[in-house]
N, C-alpha and C positions, 0 to 999 in steps of 0.2 A: 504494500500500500504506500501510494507517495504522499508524504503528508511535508507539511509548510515550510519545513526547512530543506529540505529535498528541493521544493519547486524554487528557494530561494537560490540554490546553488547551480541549479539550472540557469536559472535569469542572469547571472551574473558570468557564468560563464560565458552565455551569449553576447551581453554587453561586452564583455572582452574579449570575443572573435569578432562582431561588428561593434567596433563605437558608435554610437549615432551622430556626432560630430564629424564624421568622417565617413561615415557608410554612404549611398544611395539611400531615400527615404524606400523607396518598392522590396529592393534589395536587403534591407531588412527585415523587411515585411514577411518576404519572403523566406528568411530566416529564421522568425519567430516559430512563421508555423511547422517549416520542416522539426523546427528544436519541439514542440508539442504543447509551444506556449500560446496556441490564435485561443485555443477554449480550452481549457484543460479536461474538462468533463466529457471530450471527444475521445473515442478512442486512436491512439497509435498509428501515425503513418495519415491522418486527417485532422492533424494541427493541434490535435490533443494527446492527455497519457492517460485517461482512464482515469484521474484521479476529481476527486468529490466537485462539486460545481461550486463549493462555497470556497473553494482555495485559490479562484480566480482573482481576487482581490490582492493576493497577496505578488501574484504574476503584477499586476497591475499599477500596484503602489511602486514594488522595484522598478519599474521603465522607466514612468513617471516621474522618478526622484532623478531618474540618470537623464534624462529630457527627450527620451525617446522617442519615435514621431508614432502616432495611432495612425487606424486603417478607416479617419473618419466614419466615423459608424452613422451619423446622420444622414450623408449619403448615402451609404447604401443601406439603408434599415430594412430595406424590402427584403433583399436579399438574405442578413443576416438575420432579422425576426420572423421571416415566414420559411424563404425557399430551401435553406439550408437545415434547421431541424427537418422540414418536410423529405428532405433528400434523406438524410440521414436515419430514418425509420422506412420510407420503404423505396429507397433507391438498391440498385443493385452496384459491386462494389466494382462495377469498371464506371458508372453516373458518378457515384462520391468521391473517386478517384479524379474525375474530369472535371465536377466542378465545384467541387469545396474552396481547393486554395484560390483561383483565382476568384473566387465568390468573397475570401476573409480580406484576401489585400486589396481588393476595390477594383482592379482587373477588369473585371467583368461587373455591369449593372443587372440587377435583375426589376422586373417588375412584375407585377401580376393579374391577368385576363381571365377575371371570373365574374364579375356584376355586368350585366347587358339593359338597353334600354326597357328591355320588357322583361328585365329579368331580375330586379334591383333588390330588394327586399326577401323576397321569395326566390333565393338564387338556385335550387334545384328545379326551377321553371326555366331554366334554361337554354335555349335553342341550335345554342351554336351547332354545328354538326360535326362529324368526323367518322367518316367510310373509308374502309378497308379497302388498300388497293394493294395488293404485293404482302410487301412487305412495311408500306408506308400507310399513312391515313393522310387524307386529304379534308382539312379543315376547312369550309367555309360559315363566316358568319360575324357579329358585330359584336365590341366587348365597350364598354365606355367607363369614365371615373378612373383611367388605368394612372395611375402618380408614376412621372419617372419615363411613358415609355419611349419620348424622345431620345433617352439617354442610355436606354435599355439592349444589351448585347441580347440576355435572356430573359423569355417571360416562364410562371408557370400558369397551366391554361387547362381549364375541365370544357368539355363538351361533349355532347351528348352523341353515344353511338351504338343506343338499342331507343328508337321511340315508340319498342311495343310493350316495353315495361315501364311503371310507373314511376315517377320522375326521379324520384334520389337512387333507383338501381340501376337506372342508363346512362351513366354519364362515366367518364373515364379522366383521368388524370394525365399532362404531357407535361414534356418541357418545349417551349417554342423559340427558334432560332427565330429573332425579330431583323436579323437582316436578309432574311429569306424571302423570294418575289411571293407577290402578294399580300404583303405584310404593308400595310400603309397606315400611319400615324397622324392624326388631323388633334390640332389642337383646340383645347375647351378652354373660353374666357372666363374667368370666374368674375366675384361681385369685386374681389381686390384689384382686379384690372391683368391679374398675370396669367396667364394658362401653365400651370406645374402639370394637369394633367389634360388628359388626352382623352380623343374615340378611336377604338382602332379597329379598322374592318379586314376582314381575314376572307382572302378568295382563291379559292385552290392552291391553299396552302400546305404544301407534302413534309411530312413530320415523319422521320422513319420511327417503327415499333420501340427501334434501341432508345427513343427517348420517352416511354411510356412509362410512368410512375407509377407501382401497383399491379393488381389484375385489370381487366378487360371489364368496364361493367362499378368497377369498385373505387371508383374515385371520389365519391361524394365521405367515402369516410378518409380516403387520405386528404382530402380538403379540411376536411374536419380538424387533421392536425395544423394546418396550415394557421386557419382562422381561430382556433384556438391560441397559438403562438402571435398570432396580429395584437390580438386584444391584452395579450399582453403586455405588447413590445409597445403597445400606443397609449396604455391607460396606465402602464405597472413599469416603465421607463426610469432611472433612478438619477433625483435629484438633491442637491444640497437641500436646507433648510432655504426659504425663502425664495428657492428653484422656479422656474417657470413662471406661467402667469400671474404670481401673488409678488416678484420681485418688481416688476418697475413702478405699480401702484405704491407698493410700501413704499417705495424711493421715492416717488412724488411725494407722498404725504410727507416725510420727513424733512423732505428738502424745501418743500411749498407750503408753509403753516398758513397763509394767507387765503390756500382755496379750501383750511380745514370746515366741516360744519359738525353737529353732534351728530344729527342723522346718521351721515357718512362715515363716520367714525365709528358708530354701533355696526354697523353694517362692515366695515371693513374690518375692525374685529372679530366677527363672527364669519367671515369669506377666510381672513386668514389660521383660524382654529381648521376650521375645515380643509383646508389646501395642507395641514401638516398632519392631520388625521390622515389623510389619503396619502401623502409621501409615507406613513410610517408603516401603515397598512400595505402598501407596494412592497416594504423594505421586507416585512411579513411572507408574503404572499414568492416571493424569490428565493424565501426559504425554503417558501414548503416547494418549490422548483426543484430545488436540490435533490431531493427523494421522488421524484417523478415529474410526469408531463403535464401541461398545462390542463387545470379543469375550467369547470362555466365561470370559478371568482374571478377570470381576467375578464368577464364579462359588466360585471359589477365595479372594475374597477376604471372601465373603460369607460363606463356609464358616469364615473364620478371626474373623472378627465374632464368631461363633456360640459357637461350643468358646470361646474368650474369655473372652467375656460369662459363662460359664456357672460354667467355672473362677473369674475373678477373683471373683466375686458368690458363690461357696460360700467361698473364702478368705475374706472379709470376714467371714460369719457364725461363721466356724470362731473367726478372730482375737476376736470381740468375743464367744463365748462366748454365755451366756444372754441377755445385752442383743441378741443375734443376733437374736433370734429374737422382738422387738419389733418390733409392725405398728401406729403409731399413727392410720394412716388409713384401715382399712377401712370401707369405703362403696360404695354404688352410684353411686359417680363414672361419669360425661359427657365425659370431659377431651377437648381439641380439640387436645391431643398430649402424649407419652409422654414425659416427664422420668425419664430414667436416674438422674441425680446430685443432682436434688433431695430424695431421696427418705430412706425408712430402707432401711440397707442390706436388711430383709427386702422391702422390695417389690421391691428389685434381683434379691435371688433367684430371687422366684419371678417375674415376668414375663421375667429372662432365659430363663425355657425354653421362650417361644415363640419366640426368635429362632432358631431351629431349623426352625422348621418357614414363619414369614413369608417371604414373599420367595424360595419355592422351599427345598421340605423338604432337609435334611442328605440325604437318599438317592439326591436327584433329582439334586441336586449333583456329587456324589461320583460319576454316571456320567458328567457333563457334563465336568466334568475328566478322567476317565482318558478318553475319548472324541476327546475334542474339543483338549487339551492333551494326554495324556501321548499318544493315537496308539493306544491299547491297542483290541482288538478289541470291536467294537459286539456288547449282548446282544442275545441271538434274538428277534426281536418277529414273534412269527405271524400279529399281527391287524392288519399294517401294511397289505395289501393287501384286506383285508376292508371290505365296506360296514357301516359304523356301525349300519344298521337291523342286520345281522345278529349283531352282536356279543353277547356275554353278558353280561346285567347283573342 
C-alpha cells in the first residue's frame, strides 16, 4: 500500500529529474503522469498507482510549493470530470491507453454530445441515430448546449441504435473524433453576448466499433457514470473559504461601506453561511468519493451551486446599484472557459442563470433527490415500457 510519505518521495524525485524552472511546461506534464502522479487513485501505467484518492492532496501540495505548472483543469473539466472516469470503468484497455494521458495534460479537448433540441431534459428521448455498417456506425443527427466543442479534439456521444426498444435500452455509448467530415460546429449566442457553447449536427458520421464504450444497446447506464461525475465536478468543485461567487460580493461590501444597507447585510449574511455550508458539504461529499463512485448527492449538491450562484450574483447587482448593471465586455467572445470572478458583477448575473439548467436542469434534479435520496415515491412514467419508434414527438 503506498501511503503519504511514499507519494512524497515520489514527487520529489520527479521535481528533480524535471525542475519546472527548466523543464517544458507539456513535458512535464507528461512526466507527472508517466511517474503515476496525474490521479493517484488511477491504477498503474494511467497516471496513477493504485493508491487511496484522498493522498492526492499530498501529490498536490508538493508541486505547488516547488511552482510546478498544472494541466489547467478548468479547461479541460469536460474531459477530466466526465470522459475520463467514464473511460476508465468501461473503456477497454487499448481506449484508456489512447486516451487518458493526452486527456490529463490538456493535449487533447474533450466535450460532450448528449442533450438535443428535442431531447433536453428527458435525454433518453433521444434521436440521434447510429446504424451499423461494417465495422463502423454511421451517426446522423443534432446534439446542442455542447460547452467547448469548438475547441474539442474529442466528444463523448450516446445515440440511439435499437428504436424498437424502449428509450433508455436503445441507445449506445461512442467516442467521436470531432474533426471527422461531417462533424460541423455552429455557435450558440448566449444572454452574456459570448457563444462558449455550440449546436453541432452530425451527418454521416462513420465512428469505427473500436470506439464504442460498453455493450451495444447499454449506454444509457454508462452515461449514467458520466452524469453522475458532471454533477459533481460542477456543484462539488473545491474551493477556499470565501471561493466562488460569495468572494467578490464580500469584497465589495468591505471595500464599499457607503453602498452598505441593513437589509442587504441580513441577506448577505445568510447567502454567505450558506455558500460555506455547501463548500464544507462538497469537502464531505469527496470523501465519501474516496471509497466509491459518484451517487445522486452530487445531484443535491449541484442543485445548491445553482440557487447560489443565482442569489449571490443578484445581491451583488442589488449592493452596487446602477454600477450593477454595467456590462463592459459584451462581445461575441470564443472563451475556452467561463471565468465567474473575473468578471463585472453583470456578466455574473446573467450567465449564472444557466447554471440551472447545465449539468442537468433544477427539475431533473429535484426528482433525483426526492427519489433517489429522500426515498419518496417515483413519478408515473407511462412510456417506460414503450418502444421509442412508438412514442410521441
Amino acid at each position: 500500500m503506498i501511503d503519504a510519505e511514499e507519494l512524497r518521495r515520489r514527487t520529489r524525485e520527479l521535481l528533480a529529474a524535471h525542475q519546472p524552472a527548466q523543464t517544458d511546461r507539456l513535458d512535464f506534464l507528461r512526466a507527472r503522469f508517466d511517474a503515476g502522479l496525474a490521479w493517484v487513485h488511477y491504477p498503474e501505467g494511467l497516471g496513477g498507482l493504485g493508491a487511496p484518492r484522498s493522498l492526492q492532496a499530498v501529490v498536490d501540495t508538493e508541486l505547488e510549493a516547488a511552482g510546478a505548472p498544472d494541466n489547467d483543469p478548468r479547461r479541460i473539466g469536460i474531459g477530466l470530470g466526465m470522459a475520463a472516469p467514464t473511460i476508465l470503468q468501461f473503456g477497454t484497455e487499448e481506449q484508456k491507453q489512447r486516451y487518458l494521458k493526452p486527456l490529463w495534460t490538456g493535449e487533447e479537448v474533450w466535450c460532450q454530445l448528449f442533450s438535443e433540441p428535442g431531447a433536453g431534459s428527458d435525454l433518453a428521448a433521444l434521436g440521434t441515430r447510429a446504424v451499423r455498417e461494417g465495422d463502423d456506425w454511421v451517426v446522423n443527427g443534432q446534439k446542442v448546449w455542447t460547452s467547448s466543442a469548438h475547441l474539442a479534439r474529442w466528444a463523448i456521444l450516446i445515440a440511439r441504435t435499437d428504436p424498437d426498444v424502449p428509450k433508455h435500452r436503445g441507445i449506445t455509448y461512442f467516442v467521436c473524433d470531432m474533426t471527422d467530415p461531417g462533424v460541423e460546429v455552429r455557435p450558440l449566442r448566449q444572454i452574456t453576448g459570448e457563444a462558449e457553447f455550440n449546436e453541432v449536427f452530425l451527418t454521416d458520421v462513420r465512428i469505427p466499433d473500436s470506439r464504442r464504450l460498453g455493450e451495444v444497446g447499454d449506454g444509457w447506464r454508462v452515461a449514467q457514470t458520466t452524469l453522475m461525475n458532471e454533477r459533481v465536478s460542477i456543484g462539488g468543485m473545491r474551493l477556499p473559504r470565501e471561493g466562488g461567487m460569495i468572494g467578490p460580493v464580500s469584497k465589495t461590501w468591505r471595500e464599499r461601506p457607503e453602498l452598505r444597507t441593513h437589509d442587504l447585510h441580513q441577506r448577505l449574511l445568510k447567502l454567505w453561511v450558506e455558500a460555506e455550508v455547501a463548500r464544507l458539504t462538497g469537502e464531505r461529499l469527496r470523501q465519501q468519493l474516496v471509497a466509491g463512485q459518484p451517487g445522486p448527492e452530487g445531484s443535491g449538491m449541484k442543485l445548491a451551486f445553482a440557487r447560489l450562484n443565482q442569489e449571490i450574483s443578484g445581491l451583488e447587482v442589488e449592493l452596487l446599484g446602477e454600477e450593477g448593471l454595467l456590462y463592459d465586455d459584451w462581445t461575441m467572445r470564443r472563451p475556452e472557459l467561463v471565468d465567474f470572478t473575473g468578471r463585472d458583477a453583470g456578466y455574473r448575473y446573467l450567465r449564472s442563470k444557466g447554471n440551472s439548467i447545465e449539468g442537468g436542469t433544477t427539475e431533473v434534479l429535484l426528482n433525483i433527490v426526492a427519489e433517489r435520496v429522500l426515498g419518496l415515491p417515483a413519478e408515473p412514467r407511462t412510456d417506460k415500457d414503450v418502444a421509442w419508434k412508438d412514442l410521441a414527438r
